[in-house]
Each structure stands twice: as structure tokens, then as C-alpha cells.
MARSEBA-725568 format. One record per residue (C-alpha): residue in one letter; x, z, y. Coordinates in steps of 0.05 Angstrom, whole numbers, padded with zeros to 5 digits, always signed. Each point is the difference from the previous one (the first is absolute). Layout:
REM MARSEBA-725568
AXZY
...
REM end
This chain:
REM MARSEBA-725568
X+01894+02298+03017
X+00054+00001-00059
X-00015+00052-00055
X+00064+00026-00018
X-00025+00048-00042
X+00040+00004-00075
X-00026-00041-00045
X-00017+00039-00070
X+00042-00038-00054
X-00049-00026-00058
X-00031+00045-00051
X+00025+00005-00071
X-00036+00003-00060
X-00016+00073-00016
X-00015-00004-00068
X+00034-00033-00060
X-00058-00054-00021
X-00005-00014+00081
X+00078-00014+00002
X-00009-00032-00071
X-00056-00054+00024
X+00046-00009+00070
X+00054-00021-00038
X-00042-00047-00050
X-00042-00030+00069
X+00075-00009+00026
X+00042-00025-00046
X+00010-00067+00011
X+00021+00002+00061
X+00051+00047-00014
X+00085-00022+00002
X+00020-00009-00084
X+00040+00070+00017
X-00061+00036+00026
X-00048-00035-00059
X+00055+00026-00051
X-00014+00076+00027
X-00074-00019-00002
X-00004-00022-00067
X+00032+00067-00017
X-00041+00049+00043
X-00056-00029-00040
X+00029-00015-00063
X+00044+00070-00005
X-00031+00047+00046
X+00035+00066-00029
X+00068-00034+00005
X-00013-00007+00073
X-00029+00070+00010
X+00058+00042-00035
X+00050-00041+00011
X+00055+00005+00057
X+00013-00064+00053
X+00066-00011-00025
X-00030-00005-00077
X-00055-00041+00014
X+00038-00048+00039
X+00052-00007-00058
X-00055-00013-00048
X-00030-00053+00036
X+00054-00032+00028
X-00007+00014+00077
X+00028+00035+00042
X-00027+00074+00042
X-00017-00033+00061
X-00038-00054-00036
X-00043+00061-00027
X-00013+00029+00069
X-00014-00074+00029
X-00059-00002-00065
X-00027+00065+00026
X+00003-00013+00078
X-00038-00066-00023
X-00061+00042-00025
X+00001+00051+00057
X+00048+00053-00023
X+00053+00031+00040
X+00053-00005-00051
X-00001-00007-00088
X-00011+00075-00004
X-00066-00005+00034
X-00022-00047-00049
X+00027+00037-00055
X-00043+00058+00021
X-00062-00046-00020
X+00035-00011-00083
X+00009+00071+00000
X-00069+00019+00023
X-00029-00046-00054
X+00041+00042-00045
X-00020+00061+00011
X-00079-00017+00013
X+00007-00030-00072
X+00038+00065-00035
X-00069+00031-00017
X-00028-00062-00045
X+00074-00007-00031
X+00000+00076-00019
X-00067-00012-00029
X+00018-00053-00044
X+00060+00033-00030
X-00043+00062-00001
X-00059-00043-00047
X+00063-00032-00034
X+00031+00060-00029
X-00069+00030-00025
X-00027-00062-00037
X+00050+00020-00051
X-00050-00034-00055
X-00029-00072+00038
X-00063-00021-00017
X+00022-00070-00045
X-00064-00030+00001
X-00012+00003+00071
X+00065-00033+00015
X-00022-00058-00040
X-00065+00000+00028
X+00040+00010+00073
X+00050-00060-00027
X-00055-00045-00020
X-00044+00010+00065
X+00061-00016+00049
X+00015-00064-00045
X-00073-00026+00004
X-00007+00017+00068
X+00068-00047+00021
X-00021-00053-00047
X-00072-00003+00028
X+00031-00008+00069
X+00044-00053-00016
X-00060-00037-00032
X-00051+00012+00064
X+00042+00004+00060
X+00070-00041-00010
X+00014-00059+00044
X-00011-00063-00049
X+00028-00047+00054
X+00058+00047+00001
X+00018-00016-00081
X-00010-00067+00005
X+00053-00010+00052
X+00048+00049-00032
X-00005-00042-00060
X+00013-00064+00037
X+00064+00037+00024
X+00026+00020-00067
X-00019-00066-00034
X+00043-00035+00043
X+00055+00051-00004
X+00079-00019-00020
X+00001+00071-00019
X-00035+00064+00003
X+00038+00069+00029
X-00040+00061-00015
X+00014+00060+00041
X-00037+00070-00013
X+00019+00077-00017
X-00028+00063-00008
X-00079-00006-00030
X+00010-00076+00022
X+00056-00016-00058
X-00045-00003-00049
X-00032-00050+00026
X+00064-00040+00022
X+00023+00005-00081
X-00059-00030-00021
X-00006-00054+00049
X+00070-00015-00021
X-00007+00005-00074
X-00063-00057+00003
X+00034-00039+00048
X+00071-00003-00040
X-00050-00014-00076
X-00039-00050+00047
X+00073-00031-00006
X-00009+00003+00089
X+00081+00012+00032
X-00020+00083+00020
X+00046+00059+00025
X-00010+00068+00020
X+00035+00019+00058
X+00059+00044-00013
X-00009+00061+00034
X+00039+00045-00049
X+00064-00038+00010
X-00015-00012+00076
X-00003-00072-00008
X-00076-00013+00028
X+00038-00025+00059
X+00043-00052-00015
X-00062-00030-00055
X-00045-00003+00064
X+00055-00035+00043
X+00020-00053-00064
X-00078-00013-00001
X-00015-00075+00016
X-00056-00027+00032
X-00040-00021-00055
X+00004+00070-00041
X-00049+00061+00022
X+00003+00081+00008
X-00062+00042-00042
X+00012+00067+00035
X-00043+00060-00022
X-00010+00065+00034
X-00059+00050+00017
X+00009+00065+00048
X+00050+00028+00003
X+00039-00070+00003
X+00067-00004-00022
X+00055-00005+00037
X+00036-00058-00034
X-00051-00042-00021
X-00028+00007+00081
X+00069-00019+00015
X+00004-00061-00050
X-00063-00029+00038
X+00032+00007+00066
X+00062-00033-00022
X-00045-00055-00031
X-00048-00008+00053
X+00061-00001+00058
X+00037-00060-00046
X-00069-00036-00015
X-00007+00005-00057
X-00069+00003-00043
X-00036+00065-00010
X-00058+00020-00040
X-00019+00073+00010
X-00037+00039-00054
X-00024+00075+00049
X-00053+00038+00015
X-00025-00025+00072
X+00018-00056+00061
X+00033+00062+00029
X+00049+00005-00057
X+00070-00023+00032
X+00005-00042-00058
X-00061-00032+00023
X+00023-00014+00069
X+00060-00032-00020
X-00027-00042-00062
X-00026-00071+00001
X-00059+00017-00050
X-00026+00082-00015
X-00040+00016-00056
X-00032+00056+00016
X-00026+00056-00047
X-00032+00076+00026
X+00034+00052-00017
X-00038+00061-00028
X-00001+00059+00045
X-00022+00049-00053
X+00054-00014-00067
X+00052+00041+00005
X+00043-00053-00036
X-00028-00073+00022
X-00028-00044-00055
X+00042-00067-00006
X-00049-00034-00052
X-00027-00039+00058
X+00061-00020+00021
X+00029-00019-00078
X-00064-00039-00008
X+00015-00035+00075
X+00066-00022-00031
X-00022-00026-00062
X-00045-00046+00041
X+00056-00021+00023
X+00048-00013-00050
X-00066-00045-00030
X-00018-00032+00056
X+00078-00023+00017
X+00020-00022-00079
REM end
């Protein structure tokens, strides 16, 4: 006997950290269009949630029906299903936002001290980490990399620039052939496309990744070219798409995330390759 009864189409994520691990669990074996949407449902989930189809499709370079083809691929009827699930997250999260403007407009007079003591704490905390749980093996072959490096592009913004200046800086007094890539002037491109086979990418970026310096990988992992990945976890797209990751934890509980480990990383590195 055939069962012709209709078949129920798949369930979709009902919550945003459900959809959010679907997507991450997925993501490789998504089409370069659909990963592009992926990397910014996760990377910019309010520009997805209160944005319209036509506006999110011009930002990312797509086009409406490749929106509605991302959400049919995780179960939704159409994008404004999914969207449902950013703007829940939203407004589940208005309470703890109110909250914190609420304790930032009393604390008219904060407590010095215990931001230093705060400051000091998070710093420790990173640099112990690095010490007890980074990946040796890990170093050593990012310094073969870079030691046998033409030349070294750096790419990293937002709390990740810092560290791409300084890398930079002791690679150029190390008298080592260094550039940044260009994002300003749009150029990060065309530097990743002149890139040979003998020179190497550093790209640096912790949650939320940005955009450009995710794309810079892409372009540099598509054309072969040499990456080494400074991020937070094997997750990290930068990871993913990287030939070498060094891998440092992020700290859940600073408000602002504490780069000393990752200065201290780089000046291993600027020794070890000079």
C-alpha cells in the first residue's frame, strides 16, 4: 500500500542560537552565494533582522531570490520567516540592553581603581591562557611559514588592527618586505590577487569577524595562496579557510577584549622570524 499522505516539509530552527549553530554545522557545504548570507546572519545579525530583502541583498551583493533560496535551505518558507528569528533575538535581548544603559547613565562617578583591578585581571587571565593552553605545534609551523615568506600581507580591523600595526611595525624594523592590506582605499583586493606564491596572508579577527578581512581570506584561499590565521576558535571562518590557525580564547566576561595576549603572540613572532 502507497502512503500518499503529505509529507511535513523539515523543521526550522526556532530559536536564534539553534539557527545560529545550523548555519555554523552547515556551512561548508553551502554555494559561495549562500556562505556570503551565512557569514552575515552570523557576523551582522541586526542588519539581517531590520533590514528589508531588497537592502540586504544590495549589501551583500546577491540578489532577493538568493535570500529566499538561504532560508528555504534551513527550513523556512521564505527570508521573512527567518527574519522573524533576528527580530525575536532582538527583542528577548531589549531587557539586558535597557539595563546596561540604565547602570551606564547612573555610574556618573566610576570606580578608577576597580577598572584597573578589572583591566589587570582580564590581561592576566589571556596571558595565562596563552601560556597553558596554546597549540605549541601550531607556532612552530606558523613560524616555518613566515620564515620562508617573500613577503608578509597583514590583514585585520576593528580590535584586530592593533595587532596588525604592530605585527607590521616589527616586521618592516626586522628589515622583512611587510604590507597591510589596504582596506581604506579598497585596494585589499588587487594586493591579494598580485600575491605570489612564495609570500603569505596574517589575517586577524575575533567575533564578530569582519567583513573584509573574511573576504580577503576567501579571495586568498580560492587563488592558493598562503594563510596564517590569528582567531579565536577552529570554527572561526578564518580558521576554516587558513593553512595554519593560531588560536587564542576569547573572554566571555570583558566587556572590551584584552589584546595583550595577542600583542605578546606577535612579538613571538616577529623574534622567532628575524
Amino acid at each position: 500500500m502507497i502512503d500518499d499522505t503529505p509529507q511535513s516539509a523539515p523543521a526550522h530552527p526556532a530559536t536564534f542560537d539553534a539557527l545560529r549553530q545550523d548555519i555554523r554545522d552547515r556551512f561548508q557545504g553551502l554555494s559561495p552565494h549562500l556562505q556570503r548570507i551565512a557569514r552575515a546572519s552570523l557576523e551582522e545579525p541586526n542588519m539581517i533582522a531590520l533590514n528589508t530583502t531588497q537592502a540586504i541583498a544590495g549589501q551583500l551583493g546577491v540578489q532577493p531570490s538568493t535570500l529566499i533560496r538561504f532560508s528555504k535551505e534551513f527550513g523556512f518558507a521564505g527570508f521573512s520567516d527567518l527574519q522573524k528569528v533576528y527580530r525575536q533575538r532582538l527583542i528577548e535581548g531589549e531587557a539586558a540592553v535597557r539595563d546596561r544603559v540604565s547602570v551606564s547613565a547612573t555610574d556618573t562617578a566610576p570606580d578608577v581603581e576597580q577598572l584597573l583591578t578589572s583591566a589587570l585581571e582580564a590581561q592576566r587571565g589571556a596571558l595565562d591562557s596563552l601560556e597553558k593552553t596554546f597549540d605549541r605545534s601550531s607556532l612552530e609551523q606558523a613560524v616555518r611559514i613566515l620564515r620562508s615568506a617573500r613577503h608578509i600581507y597583514i590583514a585585520g580591523l576593528r580590535r584586530s588592527r592593533p595587532i596588525a600595526d604592530y605585527l607590521h611595525y616589527g616586521f618592516l624594523r626586522s628589515e622583512r618586505a611587510c604590507s597591510l592590506l589596504d582596506f581604506a582605499g579598497g585596494m585589499a583586493a588587487p594586493q591579494i590577487a598580485t600575491m605570489e606564491r612564495e609570500d603569505v596572508l596574517i589575517a586577524i579577527a575575533f567575533p564578530p569577524y569582519s567583513n573584509p578581512v573574511v573576504d580577503a581570506v576567501m579571495d586568498a584561499h580560492v587563488s592558493g595562496k598562503v594563510v596564517l590565521a590569528i582567531t579565536d576558535s577552529a570554527d572561526s571562518p578564518l580558521s576554516r579557510y587558513s593553512n595554519t590557525a593560531l588560536l587564542l580564547e576569547a573572554d566571555a566576561t570583558s566587556r572590551l577584549q584584552p589584546i595583550g595576549a595577542a600583542i605578546t603572540l606577535a612579538q613571538i613572532l616577529i623574534m622567532a622570524v628575524t
